[in-house]
N, C-alpha and C positions, 0 to 999 in steps of 0.2 A: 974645157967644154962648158957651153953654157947651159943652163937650162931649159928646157925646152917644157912651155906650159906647164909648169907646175911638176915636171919631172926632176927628182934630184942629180946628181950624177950616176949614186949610186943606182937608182934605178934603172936609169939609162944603161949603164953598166950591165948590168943582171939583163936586163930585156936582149942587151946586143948576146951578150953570152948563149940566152935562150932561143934567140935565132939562129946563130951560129951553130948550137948543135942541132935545131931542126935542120937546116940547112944541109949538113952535113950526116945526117940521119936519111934525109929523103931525095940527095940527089938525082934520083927519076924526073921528078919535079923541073930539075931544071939544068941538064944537060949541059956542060961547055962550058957551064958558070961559074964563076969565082968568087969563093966569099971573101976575100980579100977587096975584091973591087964594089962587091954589093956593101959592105963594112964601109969604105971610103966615100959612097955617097948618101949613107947614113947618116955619116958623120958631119955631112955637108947640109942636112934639114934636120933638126932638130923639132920641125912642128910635123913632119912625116913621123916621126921619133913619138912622138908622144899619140899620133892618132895609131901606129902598132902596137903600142903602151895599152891605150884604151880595146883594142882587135881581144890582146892576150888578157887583160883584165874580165873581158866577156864572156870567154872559153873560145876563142875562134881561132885559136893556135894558126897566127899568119906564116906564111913563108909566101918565096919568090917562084913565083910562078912563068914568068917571060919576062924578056929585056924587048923594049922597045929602040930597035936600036935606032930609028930618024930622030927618037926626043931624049933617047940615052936615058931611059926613068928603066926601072927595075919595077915591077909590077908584083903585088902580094895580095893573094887570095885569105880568105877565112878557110884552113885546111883539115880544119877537125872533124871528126868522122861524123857526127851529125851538128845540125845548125845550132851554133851556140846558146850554152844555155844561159847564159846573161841576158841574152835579145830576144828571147821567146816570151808567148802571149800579149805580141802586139797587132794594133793593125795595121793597116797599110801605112797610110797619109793624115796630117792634120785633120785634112778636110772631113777621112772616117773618124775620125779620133771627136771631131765637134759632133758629127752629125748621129754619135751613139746619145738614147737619150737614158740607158742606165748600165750598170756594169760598164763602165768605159775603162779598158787599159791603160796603165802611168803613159805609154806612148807610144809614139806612131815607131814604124822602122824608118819611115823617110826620116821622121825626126832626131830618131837616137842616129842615125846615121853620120845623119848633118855634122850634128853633135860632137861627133866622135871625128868628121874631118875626114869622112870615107862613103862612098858611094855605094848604094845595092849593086851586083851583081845583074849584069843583064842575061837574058835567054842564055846569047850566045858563048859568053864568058863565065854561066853555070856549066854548058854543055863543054866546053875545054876542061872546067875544072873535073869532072866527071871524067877525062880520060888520063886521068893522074891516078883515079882509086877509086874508089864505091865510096859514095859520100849522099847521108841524105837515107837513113837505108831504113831508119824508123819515124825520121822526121820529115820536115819539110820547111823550103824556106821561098820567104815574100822574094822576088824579079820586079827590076827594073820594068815599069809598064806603059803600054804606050796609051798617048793619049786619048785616041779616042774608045778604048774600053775603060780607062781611067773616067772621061765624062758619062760614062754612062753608069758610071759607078760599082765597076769592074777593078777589080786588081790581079793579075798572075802571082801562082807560088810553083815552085819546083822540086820534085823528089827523085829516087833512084830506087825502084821497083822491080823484081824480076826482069833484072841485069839492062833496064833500057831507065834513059831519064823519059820523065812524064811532067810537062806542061800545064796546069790545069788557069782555073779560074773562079772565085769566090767574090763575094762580095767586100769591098776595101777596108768595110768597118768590123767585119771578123775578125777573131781573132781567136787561137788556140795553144795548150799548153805542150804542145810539141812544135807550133812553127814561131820560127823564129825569121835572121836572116842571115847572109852572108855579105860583107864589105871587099872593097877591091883598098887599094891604096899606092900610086904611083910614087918614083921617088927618083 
């Protein structure tokens, strides 16, 4: 095996093991699925490998959430019970991140994101992960947003409140020490 960004083997190692018992810990999650097969196309990205690496380095305890079965990718949520705490007190986007003129956050969540080689979380792919477990239940996390509240300098975050998720809206360049975000990662 080779390495994958900066992963050893042996981390790689350890990381597949700690999937493998989430995996097999929470199959609610994910029904009919086999970690045999999700392990084999693991082992087939190695730069997928390493942005999981970075998910569980954060506290965002990934697993497989759906198989996409027309693009054959195995899909992984951040599943840890509130939004990870390695990714909290940022704000949205660069753009809030320049347009703070004091107390600015190390970084944006689009950015650490990027970074990390993993996408926010949109609306709809909060609200699926939401029917897995109660997630979100003291925290809250930054959502994929759409553009035109994004230009007016809007960002959405989402939480789970007396047992319903709730949608809200803040300003992009906010930023608190309970919201963080949640990442997706195809494979």
């Amino acid at each position: 095996m080779a390495e994958a960004r900066g992963l050893s083997l042996e981390q790689k190692e350890e990381l597949l093991k700690v999937l493998k018992e989430r995996f097999e810990n929470n199959m609610s999650r994910h029904n009919g699925m086999s970690w045999t097969e999700v392990q084999a196309r693991l082992e087939a990205y190695d730069e997928k490998v390493w942005s999981l690496h970075e998910m569980e380095k954060t506290g965002g305890e990934p697993d497989v959430v759906d198989y996409e079965k027309e693009q054959g990718k195995y899909v992984f949520f951040d599943c840890s019970a509130e939004s990870p705490k390695g990714r909290r007190s940022v704000c949205y986007d660069r753009k809030a991140l320049e347009s703070r003129k004091k107390h600015k956050p190390e970084t944006s969540a689009v950015d650490m994101a990027a970074s990390m080689g993993v996408e926010l979380l949109n609306e709809d792919q909060y609200r699926t992960l939401q029917k897995l477990g109660d997630f979100d239940k003291k925290t809250s996390s930054w959502v994929q947003t759409p553009e035109d509240i994004r230009d007016q300098g809007g960002a959405l975050f989402c939480d789970f409140r007396y047992g319903h998720v709730f949608v809200y809206h803040n300003g992009a360049e906010s930023y608190y020490a309970a919201r963080g975000f949640r990442g997706v990662v195809r494979v």
